[in-house]
Backbone as numpy.savetxt, mean C-alpha at the origin, in Angstrom:
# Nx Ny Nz CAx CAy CAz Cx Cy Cz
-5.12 -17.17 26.89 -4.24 -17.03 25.73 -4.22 -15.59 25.23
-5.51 -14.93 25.15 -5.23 -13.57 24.57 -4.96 -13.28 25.92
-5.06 -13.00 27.02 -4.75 -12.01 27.96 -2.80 -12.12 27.96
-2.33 -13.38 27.56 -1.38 -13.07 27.26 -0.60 -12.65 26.63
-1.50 -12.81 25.15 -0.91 -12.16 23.74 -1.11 -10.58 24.50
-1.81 -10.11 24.63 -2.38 -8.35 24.77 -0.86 -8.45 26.06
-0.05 -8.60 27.41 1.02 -8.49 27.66 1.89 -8.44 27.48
2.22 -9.66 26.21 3.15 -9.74 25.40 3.79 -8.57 24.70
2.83 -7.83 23.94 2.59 -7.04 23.33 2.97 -5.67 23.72
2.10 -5.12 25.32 2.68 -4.28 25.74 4.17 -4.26 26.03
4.53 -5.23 26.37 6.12 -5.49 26.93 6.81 -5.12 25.61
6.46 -4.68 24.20 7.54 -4.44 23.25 8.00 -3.51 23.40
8.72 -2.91 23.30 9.66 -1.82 23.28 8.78 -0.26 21.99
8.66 0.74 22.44 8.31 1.58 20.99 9.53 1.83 20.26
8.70 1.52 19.09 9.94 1.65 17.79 10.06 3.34 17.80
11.40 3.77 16.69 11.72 4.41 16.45 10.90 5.51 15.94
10.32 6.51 15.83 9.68 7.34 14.97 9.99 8.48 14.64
9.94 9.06 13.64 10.42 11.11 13.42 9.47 11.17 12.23
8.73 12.33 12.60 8.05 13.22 11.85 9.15 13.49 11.24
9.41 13.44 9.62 10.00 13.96 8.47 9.48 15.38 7.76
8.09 15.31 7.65 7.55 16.24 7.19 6.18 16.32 6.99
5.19 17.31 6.33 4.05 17.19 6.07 3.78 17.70 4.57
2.63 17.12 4.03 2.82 17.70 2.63 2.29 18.66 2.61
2.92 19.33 1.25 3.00 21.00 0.71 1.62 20.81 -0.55
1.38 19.96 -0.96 0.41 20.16 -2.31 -0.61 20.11 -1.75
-1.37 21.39 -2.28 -2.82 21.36 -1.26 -3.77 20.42 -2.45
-3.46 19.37 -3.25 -4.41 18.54 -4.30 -4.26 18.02 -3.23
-2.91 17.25 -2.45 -2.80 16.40 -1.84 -3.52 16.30 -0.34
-4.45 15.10 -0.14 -5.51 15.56 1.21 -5.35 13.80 1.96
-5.60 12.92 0.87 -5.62 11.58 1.51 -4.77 10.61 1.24
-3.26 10.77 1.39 -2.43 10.05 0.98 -2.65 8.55 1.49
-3.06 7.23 0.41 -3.59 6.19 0.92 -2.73 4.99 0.37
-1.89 5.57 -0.47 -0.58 4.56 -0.42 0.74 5.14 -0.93
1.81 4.54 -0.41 2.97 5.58 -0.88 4.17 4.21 -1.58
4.87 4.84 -2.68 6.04 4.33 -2.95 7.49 4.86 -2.74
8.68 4.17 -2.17 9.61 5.02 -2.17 10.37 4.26 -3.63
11.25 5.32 -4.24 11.57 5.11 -5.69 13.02 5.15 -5.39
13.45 3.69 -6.72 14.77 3.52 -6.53 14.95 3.76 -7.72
14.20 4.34 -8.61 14.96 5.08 -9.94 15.50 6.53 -9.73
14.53 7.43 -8.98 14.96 8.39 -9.01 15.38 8.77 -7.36
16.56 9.38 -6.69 16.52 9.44 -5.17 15.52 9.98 -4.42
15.52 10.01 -3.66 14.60 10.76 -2.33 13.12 11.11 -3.03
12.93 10.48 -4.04 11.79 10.81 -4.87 10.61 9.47 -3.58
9.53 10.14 -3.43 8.24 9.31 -2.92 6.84 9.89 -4.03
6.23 8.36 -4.78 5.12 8.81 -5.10 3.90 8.53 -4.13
3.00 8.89 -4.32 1.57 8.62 -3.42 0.52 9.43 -3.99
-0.26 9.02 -3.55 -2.18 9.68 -5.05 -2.90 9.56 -3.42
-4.07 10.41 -3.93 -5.27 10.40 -3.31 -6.45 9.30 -3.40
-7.26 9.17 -2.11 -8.19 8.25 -2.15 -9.64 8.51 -3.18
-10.56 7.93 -2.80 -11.19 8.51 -4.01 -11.82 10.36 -3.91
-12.46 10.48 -5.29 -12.71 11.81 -5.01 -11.65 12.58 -5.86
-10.70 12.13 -6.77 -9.45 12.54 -7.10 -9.62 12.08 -8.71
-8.39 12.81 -9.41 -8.29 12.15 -10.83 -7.23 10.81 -10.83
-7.28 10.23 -12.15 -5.90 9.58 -11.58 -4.44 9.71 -11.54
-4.01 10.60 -10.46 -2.78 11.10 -10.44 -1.99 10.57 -9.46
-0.74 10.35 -9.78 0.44 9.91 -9.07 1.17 11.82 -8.45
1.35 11.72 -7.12 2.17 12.72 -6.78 3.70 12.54 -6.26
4.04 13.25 -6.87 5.53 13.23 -6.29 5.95 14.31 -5.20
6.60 13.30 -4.18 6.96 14.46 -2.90 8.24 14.11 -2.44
8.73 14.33 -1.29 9.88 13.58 -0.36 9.59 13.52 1.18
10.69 13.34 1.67 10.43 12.97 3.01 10.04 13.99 3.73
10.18 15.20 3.32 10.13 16.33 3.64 8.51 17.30 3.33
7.62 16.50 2.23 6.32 16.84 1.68 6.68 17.87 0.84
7.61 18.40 0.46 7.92 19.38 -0.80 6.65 18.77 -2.11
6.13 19.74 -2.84 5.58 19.90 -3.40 6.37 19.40 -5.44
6.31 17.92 -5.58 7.39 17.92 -6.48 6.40 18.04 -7.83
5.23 18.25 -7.56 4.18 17.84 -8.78 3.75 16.57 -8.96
2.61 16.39 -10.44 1.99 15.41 -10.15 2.31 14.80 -11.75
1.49 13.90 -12.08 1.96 12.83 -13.48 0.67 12.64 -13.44
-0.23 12.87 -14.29 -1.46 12.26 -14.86 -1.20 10.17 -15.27
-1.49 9.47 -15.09 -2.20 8.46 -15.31 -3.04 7.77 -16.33
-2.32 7.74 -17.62 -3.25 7.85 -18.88 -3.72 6.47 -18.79
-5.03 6.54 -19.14 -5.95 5.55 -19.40 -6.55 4.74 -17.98
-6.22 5.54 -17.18 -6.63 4.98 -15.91 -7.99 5.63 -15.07
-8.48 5.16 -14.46 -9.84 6.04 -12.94 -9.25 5.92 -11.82
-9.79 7.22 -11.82 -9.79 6.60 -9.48 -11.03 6.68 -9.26
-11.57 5.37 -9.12 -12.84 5.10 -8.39 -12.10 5.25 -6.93
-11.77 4.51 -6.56 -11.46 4.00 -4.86 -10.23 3.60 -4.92
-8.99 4.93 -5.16 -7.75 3.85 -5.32 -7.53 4.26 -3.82
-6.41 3.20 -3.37 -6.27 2.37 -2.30 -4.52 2.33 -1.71
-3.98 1.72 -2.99 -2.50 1.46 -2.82 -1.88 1.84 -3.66
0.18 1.79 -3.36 0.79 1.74 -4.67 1.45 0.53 -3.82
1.92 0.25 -5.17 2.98 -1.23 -4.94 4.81 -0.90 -6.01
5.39 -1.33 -5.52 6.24 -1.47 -7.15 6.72 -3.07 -7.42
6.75 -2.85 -8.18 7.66 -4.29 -8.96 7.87 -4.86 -10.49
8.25 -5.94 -10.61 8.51 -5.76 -12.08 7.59 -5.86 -13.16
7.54 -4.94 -14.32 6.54 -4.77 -15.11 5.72 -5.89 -15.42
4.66 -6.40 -15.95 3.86 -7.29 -16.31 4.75 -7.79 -17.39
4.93 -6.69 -18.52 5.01 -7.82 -19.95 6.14 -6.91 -20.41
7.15 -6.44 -19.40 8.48 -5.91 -20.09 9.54 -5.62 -18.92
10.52 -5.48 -19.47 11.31 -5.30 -18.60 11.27 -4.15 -18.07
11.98 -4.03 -17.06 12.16 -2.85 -15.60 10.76 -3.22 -15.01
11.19 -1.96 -13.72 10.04 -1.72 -12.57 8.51 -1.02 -13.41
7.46 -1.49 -12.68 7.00 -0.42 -12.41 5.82 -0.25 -11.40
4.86 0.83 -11.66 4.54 1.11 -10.13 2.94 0.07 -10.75
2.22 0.02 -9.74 1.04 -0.82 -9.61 0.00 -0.19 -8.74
-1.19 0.60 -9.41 -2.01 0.97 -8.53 -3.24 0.20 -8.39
-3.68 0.08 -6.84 -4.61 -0.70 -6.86 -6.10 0.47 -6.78
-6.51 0.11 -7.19 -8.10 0.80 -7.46 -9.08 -0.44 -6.45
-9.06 -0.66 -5.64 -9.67 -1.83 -4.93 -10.54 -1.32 -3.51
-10.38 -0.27 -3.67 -11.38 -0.06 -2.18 -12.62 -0.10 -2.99
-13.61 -0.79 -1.60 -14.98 -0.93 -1.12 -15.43 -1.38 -0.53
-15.83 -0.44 0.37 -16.73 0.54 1.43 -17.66 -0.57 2.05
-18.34 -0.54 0.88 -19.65 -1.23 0.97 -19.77 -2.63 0.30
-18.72 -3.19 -0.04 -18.50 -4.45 -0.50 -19.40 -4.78 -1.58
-19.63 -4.18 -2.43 -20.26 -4.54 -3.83 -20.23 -4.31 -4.87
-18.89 -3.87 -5.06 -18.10 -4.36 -6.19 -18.14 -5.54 -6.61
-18.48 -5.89 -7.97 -18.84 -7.12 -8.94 -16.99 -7.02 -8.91
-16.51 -6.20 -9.41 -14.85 -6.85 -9.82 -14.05 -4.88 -9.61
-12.85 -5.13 -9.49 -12.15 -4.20 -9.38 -10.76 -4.53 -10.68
-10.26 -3.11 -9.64 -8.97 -3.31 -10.96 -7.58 -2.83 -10.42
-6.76 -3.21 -11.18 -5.21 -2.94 -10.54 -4.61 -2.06 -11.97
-3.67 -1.22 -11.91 -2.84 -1.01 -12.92 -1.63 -0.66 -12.92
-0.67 -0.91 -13.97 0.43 -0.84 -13.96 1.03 0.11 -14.66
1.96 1.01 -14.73 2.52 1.67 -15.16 4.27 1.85 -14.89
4.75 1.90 -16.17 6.51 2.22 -15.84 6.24 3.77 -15.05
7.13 3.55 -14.10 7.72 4.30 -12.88 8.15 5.41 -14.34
7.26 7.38 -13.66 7.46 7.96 -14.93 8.66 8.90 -13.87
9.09 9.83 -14.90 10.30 10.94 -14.58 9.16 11.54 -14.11
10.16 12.01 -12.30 9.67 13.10 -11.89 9.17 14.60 -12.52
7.93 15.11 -12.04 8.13 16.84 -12.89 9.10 17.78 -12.21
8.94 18.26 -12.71 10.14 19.51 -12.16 9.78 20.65 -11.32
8.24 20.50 -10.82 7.61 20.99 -9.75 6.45 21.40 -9.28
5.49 21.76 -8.44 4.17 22.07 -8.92 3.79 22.45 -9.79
4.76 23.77 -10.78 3.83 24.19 -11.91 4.38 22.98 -13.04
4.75 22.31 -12.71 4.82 21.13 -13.79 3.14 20.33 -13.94
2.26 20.80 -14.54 1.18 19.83 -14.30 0.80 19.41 -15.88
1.54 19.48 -16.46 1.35 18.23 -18.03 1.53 16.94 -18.51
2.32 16.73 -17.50 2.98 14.99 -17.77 2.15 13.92 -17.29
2.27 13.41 -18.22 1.38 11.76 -18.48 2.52 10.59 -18.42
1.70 10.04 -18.19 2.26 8.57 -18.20 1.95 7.77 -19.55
2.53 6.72 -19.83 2.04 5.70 -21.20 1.25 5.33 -20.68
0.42 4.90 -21.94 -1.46 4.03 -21.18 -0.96 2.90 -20.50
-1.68 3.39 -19.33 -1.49 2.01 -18.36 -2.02 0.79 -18.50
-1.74 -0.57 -18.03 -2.30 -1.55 -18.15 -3.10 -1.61 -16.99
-4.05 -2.41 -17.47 -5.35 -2.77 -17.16 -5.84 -4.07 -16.50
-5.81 -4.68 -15.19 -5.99 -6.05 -14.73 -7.25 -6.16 -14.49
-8.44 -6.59 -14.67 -9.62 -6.35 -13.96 -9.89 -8.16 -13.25
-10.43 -8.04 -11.87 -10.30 -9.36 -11.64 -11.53 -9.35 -10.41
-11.39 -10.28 -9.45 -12.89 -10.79 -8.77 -12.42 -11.65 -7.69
-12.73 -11.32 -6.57 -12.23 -12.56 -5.75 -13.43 -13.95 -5.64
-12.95 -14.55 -4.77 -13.32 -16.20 -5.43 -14.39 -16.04 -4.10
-14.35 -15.47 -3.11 -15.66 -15.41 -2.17 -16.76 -14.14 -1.86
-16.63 -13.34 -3.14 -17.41 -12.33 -3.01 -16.67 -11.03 -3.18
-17.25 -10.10 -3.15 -16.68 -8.53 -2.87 -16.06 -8.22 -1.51
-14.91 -7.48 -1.60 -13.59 -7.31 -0.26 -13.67 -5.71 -0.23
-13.45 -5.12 0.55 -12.64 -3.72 0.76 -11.49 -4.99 1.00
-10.70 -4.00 -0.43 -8.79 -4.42 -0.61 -7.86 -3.03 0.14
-7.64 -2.72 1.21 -6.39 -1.36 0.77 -4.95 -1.86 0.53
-4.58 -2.85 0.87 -3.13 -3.04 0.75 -2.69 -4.33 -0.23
-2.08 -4.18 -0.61 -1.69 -4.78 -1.87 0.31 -5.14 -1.56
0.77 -6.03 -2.49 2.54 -6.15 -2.76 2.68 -6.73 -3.68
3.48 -6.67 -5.00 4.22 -6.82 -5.75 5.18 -7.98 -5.15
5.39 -9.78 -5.49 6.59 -10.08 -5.21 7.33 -9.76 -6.13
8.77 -9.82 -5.81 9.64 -9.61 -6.71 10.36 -10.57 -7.61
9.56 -11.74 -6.38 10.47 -13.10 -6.56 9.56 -13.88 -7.81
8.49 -13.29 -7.81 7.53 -14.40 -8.96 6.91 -13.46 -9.54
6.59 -12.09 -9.40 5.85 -10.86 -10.12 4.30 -10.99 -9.53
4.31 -11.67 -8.89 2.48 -12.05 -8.64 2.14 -10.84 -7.84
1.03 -10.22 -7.96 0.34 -9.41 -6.78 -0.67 -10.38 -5.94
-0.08 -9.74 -4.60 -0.68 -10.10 -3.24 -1.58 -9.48 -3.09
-2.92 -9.89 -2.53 -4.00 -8.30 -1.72 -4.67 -8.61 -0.47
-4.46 -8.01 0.48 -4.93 -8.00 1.84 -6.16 -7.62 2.24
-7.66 -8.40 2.39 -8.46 -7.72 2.57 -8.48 -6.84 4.29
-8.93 -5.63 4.50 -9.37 -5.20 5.47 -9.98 -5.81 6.79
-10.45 -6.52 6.77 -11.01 -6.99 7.80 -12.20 -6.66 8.34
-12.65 -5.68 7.56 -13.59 -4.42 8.20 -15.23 -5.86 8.39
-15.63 -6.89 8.03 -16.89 -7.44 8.13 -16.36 -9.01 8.39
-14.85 -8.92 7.89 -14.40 -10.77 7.95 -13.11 -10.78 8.50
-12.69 -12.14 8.21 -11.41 -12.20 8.54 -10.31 -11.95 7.54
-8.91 -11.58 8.17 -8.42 -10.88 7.15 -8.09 -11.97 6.42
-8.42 -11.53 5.21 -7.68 -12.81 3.87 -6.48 -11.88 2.96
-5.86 -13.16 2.35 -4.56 -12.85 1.38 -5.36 -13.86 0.36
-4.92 -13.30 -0.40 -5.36 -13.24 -2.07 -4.21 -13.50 -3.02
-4.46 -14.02 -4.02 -2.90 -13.69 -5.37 -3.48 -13.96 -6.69
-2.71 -13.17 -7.44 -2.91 -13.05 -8.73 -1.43 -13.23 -9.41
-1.67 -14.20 -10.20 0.04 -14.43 -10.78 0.31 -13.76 -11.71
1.43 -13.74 -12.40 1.87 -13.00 -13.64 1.26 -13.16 -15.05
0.39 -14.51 -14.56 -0.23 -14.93 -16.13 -0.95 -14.04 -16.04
-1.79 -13.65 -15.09 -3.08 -12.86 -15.27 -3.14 -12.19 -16.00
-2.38 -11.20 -15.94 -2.04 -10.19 -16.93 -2.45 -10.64 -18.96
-2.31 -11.58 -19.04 -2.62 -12.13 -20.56 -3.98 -12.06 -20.71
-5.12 -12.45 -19.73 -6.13 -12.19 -19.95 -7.20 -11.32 -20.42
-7.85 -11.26 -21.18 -9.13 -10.06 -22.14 -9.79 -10.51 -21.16
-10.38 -11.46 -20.17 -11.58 -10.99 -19.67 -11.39 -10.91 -18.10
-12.35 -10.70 -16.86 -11.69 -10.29 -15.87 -11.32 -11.62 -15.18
-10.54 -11.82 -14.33 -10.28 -13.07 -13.82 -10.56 -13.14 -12.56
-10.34 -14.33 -11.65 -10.57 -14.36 -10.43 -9.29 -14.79 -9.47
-9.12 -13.75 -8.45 -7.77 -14.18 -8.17 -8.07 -15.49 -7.32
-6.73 -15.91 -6.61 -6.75 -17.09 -5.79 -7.17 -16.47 -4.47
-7.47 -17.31 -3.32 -7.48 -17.32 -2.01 -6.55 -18.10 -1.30
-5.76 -17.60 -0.85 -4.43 -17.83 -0.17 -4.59 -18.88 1.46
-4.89 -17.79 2.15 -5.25 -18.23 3.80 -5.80 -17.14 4.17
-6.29 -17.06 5.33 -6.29 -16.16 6.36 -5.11 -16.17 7.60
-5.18 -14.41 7.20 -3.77 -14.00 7.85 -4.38 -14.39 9.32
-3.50 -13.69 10.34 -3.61 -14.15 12.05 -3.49 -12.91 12.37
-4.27 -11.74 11.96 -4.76 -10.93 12.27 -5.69 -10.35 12.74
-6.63 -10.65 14.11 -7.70 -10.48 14.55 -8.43 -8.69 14.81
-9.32 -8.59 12.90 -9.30 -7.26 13.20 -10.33 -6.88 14.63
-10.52 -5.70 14.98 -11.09 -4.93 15.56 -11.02 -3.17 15.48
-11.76 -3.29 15.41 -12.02 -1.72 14.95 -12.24 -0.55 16.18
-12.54 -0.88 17.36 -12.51 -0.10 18.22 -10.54 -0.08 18.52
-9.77 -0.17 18.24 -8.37 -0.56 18.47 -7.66 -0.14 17.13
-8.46 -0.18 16.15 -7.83 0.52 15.07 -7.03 -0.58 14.13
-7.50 -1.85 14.35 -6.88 -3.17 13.88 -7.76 -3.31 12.70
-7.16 -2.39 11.55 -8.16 -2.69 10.57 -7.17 -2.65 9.47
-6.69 -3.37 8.46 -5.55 -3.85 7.31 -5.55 -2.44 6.57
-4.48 -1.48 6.07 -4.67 -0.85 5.31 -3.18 -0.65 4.23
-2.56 -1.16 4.46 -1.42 -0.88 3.57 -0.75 -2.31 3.92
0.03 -2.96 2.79 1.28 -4.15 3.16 2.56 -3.66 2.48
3.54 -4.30 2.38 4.36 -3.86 1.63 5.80 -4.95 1.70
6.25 -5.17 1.10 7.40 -6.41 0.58 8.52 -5.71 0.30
9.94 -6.18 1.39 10.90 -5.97 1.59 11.80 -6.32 -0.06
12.92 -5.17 -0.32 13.39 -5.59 -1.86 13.57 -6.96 -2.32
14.16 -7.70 -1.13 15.06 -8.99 -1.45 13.44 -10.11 -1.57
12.42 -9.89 -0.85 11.32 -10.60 -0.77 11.46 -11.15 -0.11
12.31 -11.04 0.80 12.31 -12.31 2.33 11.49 -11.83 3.71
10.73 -10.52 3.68 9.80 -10.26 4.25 8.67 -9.37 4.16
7.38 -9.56 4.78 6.49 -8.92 4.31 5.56 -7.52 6.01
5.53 -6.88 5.44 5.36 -5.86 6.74 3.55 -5.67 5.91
3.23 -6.00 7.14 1.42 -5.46 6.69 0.94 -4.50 8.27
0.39 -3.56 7.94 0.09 -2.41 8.22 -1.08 -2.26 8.94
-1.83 -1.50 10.41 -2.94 -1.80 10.28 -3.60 0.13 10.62
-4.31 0.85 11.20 -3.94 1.90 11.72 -3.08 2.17 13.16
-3.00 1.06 13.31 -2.25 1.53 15.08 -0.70 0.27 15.30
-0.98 -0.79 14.18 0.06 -1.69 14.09 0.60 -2.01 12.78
2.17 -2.80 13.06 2.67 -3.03 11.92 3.11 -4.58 12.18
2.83 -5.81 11.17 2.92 -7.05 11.38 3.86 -7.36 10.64
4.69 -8.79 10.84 5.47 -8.83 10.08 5.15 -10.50 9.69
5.62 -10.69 8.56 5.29 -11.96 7.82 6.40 -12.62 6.81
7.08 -13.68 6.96 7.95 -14.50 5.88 7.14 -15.27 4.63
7.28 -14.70 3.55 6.70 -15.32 2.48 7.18 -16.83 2.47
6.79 -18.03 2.68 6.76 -18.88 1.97 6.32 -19.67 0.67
6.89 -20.64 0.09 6.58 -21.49 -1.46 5.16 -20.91 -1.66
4.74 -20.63 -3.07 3.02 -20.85 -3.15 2.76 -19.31 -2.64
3.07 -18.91 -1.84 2.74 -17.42 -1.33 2.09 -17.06 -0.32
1.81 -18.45 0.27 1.73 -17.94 1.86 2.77 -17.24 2.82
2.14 -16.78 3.72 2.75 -15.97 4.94 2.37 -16.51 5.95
3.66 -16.45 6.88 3.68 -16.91 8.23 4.56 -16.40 9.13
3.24 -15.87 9.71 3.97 -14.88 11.37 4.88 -14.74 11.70
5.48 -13.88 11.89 7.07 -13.55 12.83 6.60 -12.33 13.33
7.08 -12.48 15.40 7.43 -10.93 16.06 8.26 -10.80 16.23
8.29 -9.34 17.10 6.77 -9.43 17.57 6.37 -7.73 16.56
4.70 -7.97 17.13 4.02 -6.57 16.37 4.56 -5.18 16.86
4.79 -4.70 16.30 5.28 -3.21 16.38 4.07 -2.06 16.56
4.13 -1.36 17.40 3.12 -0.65 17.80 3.07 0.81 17.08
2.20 1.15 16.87 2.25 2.48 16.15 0.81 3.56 16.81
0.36 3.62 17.75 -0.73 3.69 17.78 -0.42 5.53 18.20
-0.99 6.33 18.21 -1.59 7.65 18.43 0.05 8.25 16.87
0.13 7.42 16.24 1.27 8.21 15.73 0.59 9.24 14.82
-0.04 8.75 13.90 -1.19 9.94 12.88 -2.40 9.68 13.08
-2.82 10.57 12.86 -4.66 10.67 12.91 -5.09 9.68 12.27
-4.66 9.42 11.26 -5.41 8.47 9.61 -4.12 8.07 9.43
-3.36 7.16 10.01 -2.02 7.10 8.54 -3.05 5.29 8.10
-2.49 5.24 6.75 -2.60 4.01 5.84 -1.52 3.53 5.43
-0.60 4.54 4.66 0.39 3.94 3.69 1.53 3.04 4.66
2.76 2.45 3.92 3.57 2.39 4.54 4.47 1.59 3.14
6.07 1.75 3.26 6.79 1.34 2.62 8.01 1.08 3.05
8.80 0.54 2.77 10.22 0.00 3.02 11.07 1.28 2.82
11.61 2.10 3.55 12.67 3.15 3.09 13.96 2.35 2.97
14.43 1.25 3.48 15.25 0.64 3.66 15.21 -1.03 4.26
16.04 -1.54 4.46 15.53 -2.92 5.22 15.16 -2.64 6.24
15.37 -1.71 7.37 15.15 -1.22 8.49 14.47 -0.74 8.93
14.12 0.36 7.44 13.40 1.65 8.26 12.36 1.58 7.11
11.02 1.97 7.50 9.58 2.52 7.01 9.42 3.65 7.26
8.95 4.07 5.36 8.29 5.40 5.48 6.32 5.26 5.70
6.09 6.06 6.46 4.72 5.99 6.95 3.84 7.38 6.18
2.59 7.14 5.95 2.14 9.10 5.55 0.41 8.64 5.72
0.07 10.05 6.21 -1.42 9.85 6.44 -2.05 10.66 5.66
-3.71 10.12 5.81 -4.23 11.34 5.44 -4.27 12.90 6.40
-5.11 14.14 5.99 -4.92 15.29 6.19 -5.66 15.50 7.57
-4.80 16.18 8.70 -4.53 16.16 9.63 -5.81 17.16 10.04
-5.75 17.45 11.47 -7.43 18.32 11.63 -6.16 19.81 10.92
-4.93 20.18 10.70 -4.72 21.58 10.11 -5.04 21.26 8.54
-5.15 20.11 8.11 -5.50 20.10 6.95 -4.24 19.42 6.04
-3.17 18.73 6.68 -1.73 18.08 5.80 -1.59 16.70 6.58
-1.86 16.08 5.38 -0.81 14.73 6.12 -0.33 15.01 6.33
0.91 14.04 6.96 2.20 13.36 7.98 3.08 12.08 7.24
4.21 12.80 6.85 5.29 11.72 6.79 6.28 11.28 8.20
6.20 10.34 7.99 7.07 9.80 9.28 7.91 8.51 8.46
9.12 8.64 9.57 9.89 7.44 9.46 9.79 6.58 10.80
9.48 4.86 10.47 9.40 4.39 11.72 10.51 3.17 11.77
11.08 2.88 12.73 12.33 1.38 12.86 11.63 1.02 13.98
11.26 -0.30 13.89 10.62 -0.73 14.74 11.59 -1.81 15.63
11.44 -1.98 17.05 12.38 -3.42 17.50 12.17 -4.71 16.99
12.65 -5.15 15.73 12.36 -6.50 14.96 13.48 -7.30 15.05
């Protein structure tokens, strides 16, 4: 059975790919999740892994240097992802950072936050702008401590999804609904299923970014060398659809990944042996 899945597999076709650009902000070193923005055009945010303040950067496809937005009331312990979708407790978008990596799996509880999607700065020397105090989710999964990197926003129910890594287990999906958000103390999200993702780490099959198509009728989860694809069903499970899309020697480190379109994904890594991530666009044969 696997010797046929692993044929299968090779027989796909390579998707589409173009280096777009590399980034210009030398803050910028470990781009570990990216958003593309439908408020403002060609605008992409993405922050650093830990080691960083909590800042949102703004770039394009191109890594132009658009400046950064401070993050009021927020940390970067171990942030991880961005997500977008609709605000917790108001109307419009906004962005959702997950603070959820660990390493070492012993984290008692982590945290997510939300913030309205802010106006771009007007360029590197723009470095004053804040965001409104962000909200605050703090929560716990129901079987212990996870390295989380990838995370989604539905659009269709507001709930956040989270993908554990795989890095010691199997990969699990997680959810946290919209009530959560009402809660003063930390909560515990649900346990969904386990995805059908058999990590391995010599192969680079290790979960690091997901991300949810606008309409919510599909879900693309990320790994370093592959991209999976998944139909949300009732309740918030996912279930398989190919085939997997191959991505493998494309960046050194890439993590992120996002929907540029129904078609096409923007991809970005961390900093390359010259020292810059990598934006790429990928269309895969789906």
């Amino acid at each position: 059975m696997l010797a046929s899945l692993f044929l299968l597999q090779a027989a796909i076709p390579r998707p589409e790919m173009t280096l777009t650009g590399t980034f210009r902000s030398r803050r910028l070193t470990e781009s570990s999740g990216v958003v593309v923005s439908r408020a403002h055009v060609g605008i992409l945010w993405t922050h650093n892994d830990s080691g960083d303040g909590p800042y949102l950067y703004a770039t394009d496809l191109h890594g132009t240097d658009r400046g950064a937005v401070r993050v009021t009331g927020a940390k970067n312990v171990d942030w991880e992802d961005l997500s977008r979708g609709p605000c917790p407790d108001a109307p419009g978008e906004c962005i959702y950072i997950g603070d959820t990596g660990d390493n070492l799996q012993d984290h008692r509880s982590v945290t997510i936050y939300a913030v309205p999607e802010p106006q771009p700065p007007t360029g590197p020397a723009d470095t004053l702008r804040a965001t409104p105090p962000a909200r605050a989710l703090r929560f716990r999964y129901p079987d212990g401590p996870r390295d989380v990197e990838a995370m989604f926003v539905s659009p269709r129910d507001s709930a956040i999804y989270l993908i554990s890594k795989g890095r010691n287990s199997p990969v699990r999906l997680y959810r946290l609904p919209r009530s959560a958000w009402s809660a003063v103390k930390t909560v515990r999200a649900e346990l969904l299923q386990r995805l059908s993702i058999i990590p391995d780490r010599s192969s680079g099959r290790l979960v690091t970014d997901a991300t949810i198509r606008r309409d919510g009728a599909l879900v693309a989860v990320r790994t370093y060398t592959e991209i999976y694809f998944f139909i949300p069903r009732p309740g918030g499970r996912l279930s398989p659809i190919g085939p997997v899309c191959p991505i493998t020697g494309l960046e050194r480190q890439g993590e992120a990944i996002d929907f540029l379109d129904d078609s096409t994904f923007v991809l970005t890594s961390e900093a390359d042996f010259f020292g810059r991530g990598t934006i790429h666009t990928v269309r895969c044969a789906h």
